[in-house]
N, CA and C atoms as an extended XYZ file, in Angstrom:
345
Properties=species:S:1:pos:R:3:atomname:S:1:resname:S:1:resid:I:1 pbc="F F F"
N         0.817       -1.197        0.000 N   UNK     1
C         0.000        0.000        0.000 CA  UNK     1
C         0.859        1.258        0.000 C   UNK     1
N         2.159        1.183        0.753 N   UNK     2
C         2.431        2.470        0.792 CA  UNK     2
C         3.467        2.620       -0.233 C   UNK     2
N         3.327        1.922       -1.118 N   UNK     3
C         3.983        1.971       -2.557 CA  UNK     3
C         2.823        2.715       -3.418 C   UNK     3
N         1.924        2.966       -3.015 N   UNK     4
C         0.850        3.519       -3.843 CA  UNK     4
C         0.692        5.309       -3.514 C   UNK     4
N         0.702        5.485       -2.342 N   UNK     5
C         1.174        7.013       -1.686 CA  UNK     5
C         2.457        7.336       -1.398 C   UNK     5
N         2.286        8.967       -1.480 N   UNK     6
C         3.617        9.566       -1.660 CA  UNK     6
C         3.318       10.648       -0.870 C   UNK     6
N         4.934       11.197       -0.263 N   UNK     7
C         4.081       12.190        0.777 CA  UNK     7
C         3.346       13.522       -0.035 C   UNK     7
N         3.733       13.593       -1.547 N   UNK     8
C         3.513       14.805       -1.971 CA  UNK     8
C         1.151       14.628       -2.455 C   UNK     8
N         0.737       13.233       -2.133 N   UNK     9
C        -0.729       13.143       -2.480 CA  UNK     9
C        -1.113       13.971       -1.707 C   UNK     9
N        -2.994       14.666       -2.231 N   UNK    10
C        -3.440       15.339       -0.955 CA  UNK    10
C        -4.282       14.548       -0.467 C   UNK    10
N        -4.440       14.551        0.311 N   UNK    11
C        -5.631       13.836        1.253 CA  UNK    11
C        -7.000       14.241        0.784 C   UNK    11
N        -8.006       12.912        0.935 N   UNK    12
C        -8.978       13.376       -0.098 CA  UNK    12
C        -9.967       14.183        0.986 C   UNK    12
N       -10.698       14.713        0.219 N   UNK    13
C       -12.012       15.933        1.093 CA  UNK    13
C       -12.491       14.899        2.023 C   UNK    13
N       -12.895       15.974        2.998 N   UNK    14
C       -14.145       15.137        3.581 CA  UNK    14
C       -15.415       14.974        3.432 C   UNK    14
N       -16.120       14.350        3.928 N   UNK    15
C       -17.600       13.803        3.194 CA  UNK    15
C       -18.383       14.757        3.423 C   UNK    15
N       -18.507       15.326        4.945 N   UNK    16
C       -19.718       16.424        5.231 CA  UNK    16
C       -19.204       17.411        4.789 C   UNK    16
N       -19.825       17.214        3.706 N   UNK    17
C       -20.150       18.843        2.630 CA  UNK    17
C       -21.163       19.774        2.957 C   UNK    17
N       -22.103       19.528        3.558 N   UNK    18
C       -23.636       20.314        3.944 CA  UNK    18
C       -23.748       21.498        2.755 C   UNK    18
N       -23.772       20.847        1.713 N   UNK    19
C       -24.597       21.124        0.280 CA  UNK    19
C       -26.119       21.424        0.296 C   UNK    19
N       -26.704       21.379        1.131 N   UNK    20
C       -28.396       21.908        1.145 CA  UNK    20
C       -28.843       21.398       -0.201 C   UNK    20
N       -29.995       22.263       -0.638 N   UNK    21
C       -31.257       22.234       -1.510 CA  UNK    21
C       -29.983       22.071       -2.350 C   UNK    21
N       -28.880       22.537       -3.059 N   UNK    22
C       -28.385       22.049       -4.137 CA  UNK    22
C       -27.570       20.957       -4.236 C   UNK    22
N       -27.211       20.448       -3.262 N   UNK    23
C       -26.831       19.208       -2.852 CA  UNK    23
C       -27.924       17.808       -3.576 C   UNK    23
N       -28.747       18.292       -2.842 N   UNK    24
C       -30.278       17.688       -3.429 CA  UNK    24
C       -30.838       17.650       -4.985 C   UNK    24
N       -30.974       18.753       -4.918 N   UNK    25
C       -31.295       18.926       -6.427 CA  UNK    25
C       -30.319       18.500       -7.426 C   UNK    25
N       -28.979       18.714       -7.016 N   UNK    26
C       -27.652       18.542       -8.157 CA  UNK    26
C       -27.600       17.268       -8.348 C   UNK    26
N       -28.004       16.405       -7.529 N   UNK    27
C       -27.594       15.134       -7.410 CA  UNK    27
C       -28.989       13.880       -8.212 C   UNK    27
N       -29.994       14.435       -8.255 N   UNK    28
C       -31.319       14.144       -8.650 CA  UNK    28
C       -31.136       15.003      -10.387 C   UNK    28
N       -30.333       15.667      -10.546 N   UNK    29
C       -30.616       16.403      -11.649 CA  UNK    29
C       -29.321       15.945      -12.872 C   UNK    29
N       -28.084       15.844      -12.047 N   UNK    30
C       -27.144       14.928      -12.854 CA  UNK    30
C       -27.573       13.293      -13.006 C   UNK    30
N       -28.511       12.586      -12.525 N   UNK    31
C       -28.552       11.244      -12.771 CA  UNK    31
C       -29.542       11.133      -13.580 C   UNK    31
N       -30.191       12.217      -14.105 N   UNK    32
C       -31.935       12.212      -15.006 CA  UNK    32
C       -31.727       12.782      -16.192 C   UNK    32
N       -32.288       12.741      -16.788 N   UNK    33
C       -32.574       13.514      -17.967 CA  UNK    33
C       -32.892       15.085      -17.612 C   UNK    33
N       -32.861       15.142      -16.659 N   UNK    34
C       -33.686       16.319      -16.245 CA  UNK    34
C       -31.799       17.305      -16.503 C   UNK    34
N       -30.999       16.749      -16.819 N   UNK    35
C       -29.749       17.166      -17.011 CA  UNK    35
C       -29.711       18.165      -18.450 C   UNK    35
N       -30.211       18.118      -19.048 N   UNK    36
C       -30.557       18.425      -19.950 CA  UNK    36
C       -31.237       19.866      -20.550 C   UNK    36
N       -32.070       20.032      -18.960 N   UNK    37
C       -32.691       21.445      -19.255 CA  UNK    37
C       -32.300       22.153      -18.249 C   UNK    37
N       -32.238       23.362      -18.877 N   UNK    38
C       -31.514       24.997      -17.688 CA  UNK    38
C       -32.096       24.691      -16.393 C   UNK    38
N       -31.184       25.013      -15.468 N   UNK    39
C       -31.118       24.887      -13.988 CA  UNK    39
C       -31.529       25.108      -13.489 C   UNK    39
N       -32.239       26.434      -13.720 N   UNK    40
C       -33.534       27.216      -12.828 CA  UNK    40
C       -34.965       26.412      -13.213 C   UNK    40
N       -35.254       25.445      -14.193 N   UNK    41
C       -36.379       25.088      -14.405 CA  UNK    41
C       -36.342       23.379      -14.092 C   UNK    41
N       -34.301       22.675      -14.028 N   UNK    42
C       -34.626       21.490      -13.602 CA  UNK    42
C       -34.655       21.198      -11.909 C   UNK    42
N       -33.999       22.272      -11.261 N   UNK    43
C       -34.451       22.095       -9.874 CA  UNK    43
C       -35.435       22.241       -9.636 C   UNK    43
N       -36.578       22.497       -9.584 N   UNK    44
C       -37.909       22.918       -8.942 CA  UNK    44
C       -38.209       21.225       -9.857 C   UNK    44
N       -38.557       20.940      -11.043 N   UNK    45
C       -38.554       20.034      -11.373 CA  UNK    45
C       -38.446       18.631      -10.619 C   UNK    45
N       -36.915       18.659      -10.269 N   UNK    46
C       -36.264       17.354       -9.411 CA  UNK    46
C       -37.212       16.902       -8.167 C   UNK    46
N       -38.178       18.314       -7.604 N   UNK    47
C       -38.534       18.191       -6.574 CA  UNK    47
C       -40.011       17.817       -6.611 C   UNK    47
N       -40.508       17.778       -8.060 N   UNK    48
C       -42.080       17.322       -8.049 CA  UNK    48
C       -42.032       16.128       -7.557 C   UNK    48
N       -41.771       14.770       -7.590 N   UNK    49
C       -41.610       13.621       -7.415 CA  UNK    49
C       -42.058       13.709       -6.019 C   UNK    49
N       -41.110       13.890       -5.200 N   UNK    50
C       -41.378       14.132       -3.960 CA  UNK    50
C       -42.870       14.459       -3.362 C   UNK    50
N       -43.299       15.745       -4.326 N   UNK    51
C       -44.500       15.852       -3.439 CA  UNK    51
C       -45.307       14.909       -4.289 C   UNK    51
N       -45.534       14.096       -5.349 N   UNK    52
C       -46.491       12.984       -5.242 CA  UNK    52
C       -46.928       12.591       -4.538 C   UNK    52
N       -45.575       11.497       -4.066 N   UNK    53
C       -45.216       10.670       -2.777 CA  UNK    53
C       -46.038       10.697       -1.746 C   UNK    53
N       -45.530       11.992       -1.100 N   UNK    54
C       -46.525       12.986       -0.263 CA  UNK    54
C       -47.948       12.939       -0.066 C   UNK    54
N       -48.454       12.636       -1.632 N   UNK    55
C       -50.135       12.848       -1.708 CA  UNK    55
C       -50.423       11.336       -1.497 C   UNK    55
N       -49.501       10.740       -1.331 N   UNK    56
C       -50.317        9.397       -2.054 CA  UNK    56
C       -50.318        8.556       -0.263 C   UNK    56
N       -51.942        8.506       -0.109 N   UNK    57
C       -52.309        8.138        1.216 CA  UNK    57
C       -52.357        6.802        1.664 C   UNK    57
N       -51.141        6.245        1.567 N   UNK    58
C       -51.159        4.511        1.870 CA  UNK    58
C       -49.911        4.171        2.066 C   UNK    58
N       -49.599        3.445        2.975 N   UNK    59
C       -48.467        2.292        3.997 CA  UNK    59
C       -47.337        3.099        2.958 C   UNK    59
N       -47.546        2.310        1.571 N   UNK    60
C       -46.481        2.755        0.907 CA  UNK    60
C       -45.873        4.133       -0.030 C   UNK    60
N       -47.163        4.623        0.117 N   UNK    61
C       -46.794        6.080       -0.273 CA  UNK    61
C       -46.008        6.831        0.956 C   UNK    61
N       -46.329        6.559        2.637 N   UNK    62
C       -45.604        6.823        3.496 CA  UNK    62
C       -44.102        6.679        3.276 C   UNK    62
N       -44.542        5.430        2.743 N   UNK    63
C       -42.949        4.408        3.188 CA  UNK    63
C       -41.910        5.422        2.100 C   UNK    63
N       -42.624        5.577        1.126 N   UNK    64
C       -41.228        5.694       -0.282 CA  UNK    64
C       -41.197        7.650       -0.151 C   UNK    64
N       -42.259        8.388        0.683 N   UNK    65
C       -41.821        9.219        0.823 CA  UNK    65
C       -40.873        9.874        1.681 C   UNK    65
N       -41.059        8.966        3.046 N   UNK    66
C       -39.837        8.823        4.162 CA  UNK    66
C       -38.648        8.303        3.497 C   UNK    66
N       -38.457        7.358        2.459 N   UNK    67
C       -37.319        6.763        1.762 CA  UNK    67
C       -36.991        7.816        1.012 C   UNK    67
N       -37.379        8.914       -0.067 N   UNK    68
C       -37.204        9.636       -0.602 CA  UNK    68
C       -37.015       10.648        0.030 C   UNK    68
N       -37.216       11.182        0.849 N   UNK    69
C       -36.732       12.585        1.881 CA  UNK    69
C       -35.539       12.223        2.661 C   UNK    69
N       -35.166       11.205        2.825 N   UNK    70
C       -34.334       10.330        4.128 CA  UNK    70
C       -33.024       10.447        2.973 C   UNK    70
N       -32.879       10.178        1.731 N   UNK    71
C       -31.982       10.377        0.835 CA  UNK    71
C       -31.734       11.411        0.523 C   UNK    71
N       -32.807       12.521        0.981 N   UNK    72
C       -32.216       14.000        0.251 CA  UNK    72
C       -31.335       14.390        1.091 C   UNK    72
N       -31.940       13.966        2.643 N   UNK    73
C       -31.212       15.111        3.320 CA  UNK    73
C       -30.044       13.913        3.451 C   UNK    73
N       -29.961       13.207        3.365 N   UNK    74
C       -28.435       12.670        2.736 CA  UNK    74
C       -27.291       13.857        2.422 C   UNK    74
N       -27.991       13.844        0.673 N   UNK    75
C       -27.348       14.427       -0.360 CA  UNK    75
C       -27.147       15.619        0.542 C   UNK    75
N       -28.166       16.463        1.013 N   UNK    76
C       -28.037       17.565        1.185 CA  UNK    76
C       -26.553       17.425        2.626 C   UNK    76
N       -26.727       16.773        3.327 N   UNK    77
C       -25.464       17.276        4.460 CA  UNK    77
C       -24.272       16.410        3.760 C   UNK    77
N       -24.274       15.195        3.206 N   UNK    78
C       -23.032       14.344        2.960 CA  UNK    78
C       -22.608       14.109        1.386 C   UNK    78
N       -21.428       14.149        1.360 N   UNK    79
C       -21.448       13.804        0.018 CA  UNK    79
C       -20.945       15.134       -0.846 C   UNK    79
N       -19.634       14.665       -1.301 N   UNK    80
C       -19.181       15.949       -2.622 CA  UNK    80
C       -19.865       16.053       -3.910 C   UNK    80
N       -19.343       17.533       -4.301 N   UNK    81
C       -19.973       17.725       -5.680 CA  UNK    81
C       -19.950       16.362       -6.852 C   UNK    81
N       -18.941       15.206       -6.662 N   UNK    82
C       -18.406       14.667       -7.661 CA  UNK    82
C       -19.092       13.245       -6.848 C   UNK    82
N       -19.621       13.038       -6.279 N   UNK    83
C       -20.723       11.700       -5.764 CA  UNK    83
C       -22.268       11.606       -5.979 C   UNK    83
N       -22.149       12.543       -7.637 N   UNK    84
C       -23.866       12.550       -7.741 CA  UNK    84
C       -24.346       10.876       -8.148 C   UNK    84
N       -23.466       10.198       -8.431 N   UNK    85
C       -24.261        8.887       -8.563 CA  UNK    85
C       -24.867        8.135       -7.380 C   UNK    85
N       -24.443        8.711       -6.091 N   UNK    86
C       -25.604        8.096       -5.288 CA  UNK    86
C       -26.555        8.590       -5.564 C   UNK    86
N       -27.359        9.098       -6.517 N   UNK    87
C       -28.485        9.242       -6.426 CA  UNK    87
C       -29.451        8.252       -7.411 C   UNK    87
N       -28.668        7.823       -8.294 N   UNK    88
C       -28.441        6.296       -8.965 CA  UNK    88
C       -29.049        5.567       -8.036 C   UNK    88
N       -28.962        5.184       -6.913 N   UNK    89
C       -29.774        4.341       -6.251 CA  UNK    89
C       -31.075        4.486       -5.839 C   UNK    89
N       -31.625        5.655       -5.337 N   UNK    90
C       -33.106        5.855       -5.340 CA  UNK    90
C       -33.484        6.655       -6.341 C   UNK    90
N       -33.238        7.006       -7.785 N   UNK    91
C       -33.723        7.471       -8.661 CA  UNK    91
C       -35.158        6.506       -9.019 C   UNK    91
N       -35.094        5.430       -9.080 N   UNK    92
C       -36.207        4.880       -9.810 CA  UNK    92
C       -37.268        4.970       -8.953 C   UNK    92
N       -37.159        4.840       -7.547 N   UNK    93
C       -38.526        4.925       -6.692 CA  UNK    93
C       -38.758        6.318       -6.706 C   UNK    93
N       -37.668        7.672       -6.594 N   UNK    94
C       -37.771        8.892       -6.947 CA  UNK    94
C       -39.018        9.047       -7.990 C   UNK    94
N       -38.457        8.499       -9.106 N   UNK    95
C       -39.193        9.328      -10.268 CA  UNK    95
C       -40.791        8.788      -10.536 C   UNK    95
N       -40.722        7.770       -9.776 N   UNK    96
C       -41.999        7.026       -9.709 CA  UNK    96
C       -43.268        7.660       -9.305 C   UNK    96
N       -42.764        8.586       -7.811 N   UNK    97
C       -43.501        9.362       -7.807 CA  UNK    97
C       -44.281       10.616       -8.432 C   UNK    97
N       -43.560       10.595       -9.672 N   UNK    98
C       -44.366       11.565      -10.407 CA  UNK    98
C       -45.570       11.233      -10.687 C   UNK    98
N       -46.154        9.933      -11.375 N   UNK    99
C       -47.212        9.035      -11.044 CA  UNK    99
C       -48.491        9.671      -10.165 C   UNK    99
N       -48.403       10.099       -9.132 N   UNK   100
C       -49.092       10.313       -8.082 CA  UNK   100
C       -48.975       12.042       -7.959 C   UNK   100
N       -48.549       12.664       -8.978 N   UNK   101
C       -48.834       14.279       -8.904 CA  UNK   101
C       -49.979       14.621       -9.134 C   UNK   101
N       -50.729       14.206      -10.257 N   UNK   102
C       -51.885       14.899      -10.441 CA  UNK   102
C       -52.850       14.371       -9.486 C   UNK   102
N       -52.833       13.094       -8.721 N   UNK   103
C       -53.400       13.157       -7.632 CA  UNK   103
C       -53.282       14.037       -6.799 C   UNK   103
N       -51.853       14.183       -6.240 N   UNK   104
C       -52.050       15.229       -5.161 CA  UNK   104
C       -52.516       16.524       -5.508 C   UNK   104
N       -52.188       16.806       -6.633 N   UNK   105
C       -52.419       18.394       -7.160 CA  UNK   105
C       -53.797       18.077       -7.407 C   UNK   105
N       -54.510       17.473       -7.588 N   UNK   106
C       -55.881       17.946       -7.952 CA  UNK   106
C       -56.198       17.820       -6.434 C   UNK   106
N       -56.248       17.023       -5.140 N   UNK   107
C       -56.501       17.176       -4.082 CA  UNK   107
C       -56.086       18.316       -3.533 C   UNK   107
N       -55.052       19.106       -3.482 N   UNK   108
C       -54.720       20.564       -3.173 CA  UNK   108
C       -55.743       21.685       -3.974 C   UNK   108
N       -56.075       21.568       -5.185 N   UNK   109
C       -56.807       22.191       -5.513 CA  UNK   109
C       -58.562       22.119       -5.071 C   UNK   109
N       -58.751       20.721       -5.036 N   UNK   110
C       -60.130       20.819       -4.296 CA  UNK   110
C       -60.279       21.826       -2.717 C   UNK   110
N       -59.013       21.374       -2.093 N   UNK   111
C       -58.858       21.674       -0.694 CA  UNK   111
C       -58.436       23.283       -0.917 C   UNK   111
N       -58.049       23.826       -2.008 N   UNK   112
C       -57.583       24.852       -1.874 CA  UNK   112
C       -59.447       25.807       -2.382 C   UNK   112
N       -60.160       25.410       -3.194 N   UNK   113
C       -61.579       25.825       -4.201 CA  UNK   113
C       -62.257       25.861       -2.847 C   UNK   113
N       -62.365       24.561       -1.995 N   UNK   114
C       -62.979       24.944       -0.586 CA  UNK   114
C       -63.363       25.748        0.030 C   UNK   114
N       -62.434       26.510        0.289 N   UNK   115
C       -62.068       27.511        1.641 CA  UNK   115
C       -62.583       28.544        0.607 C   UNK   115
């Protein structure tokens, strides 16, 4: 091993980055297609999924929205600019939730026509 280091390497970063909302978003936005379109319109984007999740009132809509928030704030405190492929791992239950938007959004809108 220590044929492999030299004293002149640097030592690599450390993990707690506390990257916030772009931590989050960067990391959901480099693993998608959503890579693709200007930044100001794929973050807000990255984050519809999420509130599906949210709307969707059963065991497992709980479950995958606690699984999906539990990974952001991941991204958001741990993890460098150059580790967006963990997000490679919950992307597919991520995007799933889009599925379940116009549910919730039409339930916000009833609840919102209400009042």
């Amino acid at each position: 091993m220590n044929a492999l280091l030299r004293p002149a390497d640097r030592p690599s970063e450390g993990w707690l980055a506390l990257r916030g909302m772009r931590g989050l978003t960067g990391n959901i936005v480099a693993t998608s297609p959503l890579q693709f379109l200007p930044a100001l319109l794929a973050a807000p984007l990255a984050l519809l999924p999420l509130v599906g999740w949210t709307g969707w009132k059963s065991p497992l809509g709980t479950f995958c929205a606690l699984l999906c928030t539990g990974y952001g704030l991941l991204f958001m405190i741990a993890g460098r600019d150059n580790n967006f492929y963990w997000a490679l791992v919950v992307a597919p239950v991520w995007f799933a939730g889009l599925a379940f938007l116009p549910l919730t959004l039409g339930s916000l809108w009833r609840r919102a026509v209400q009042r």
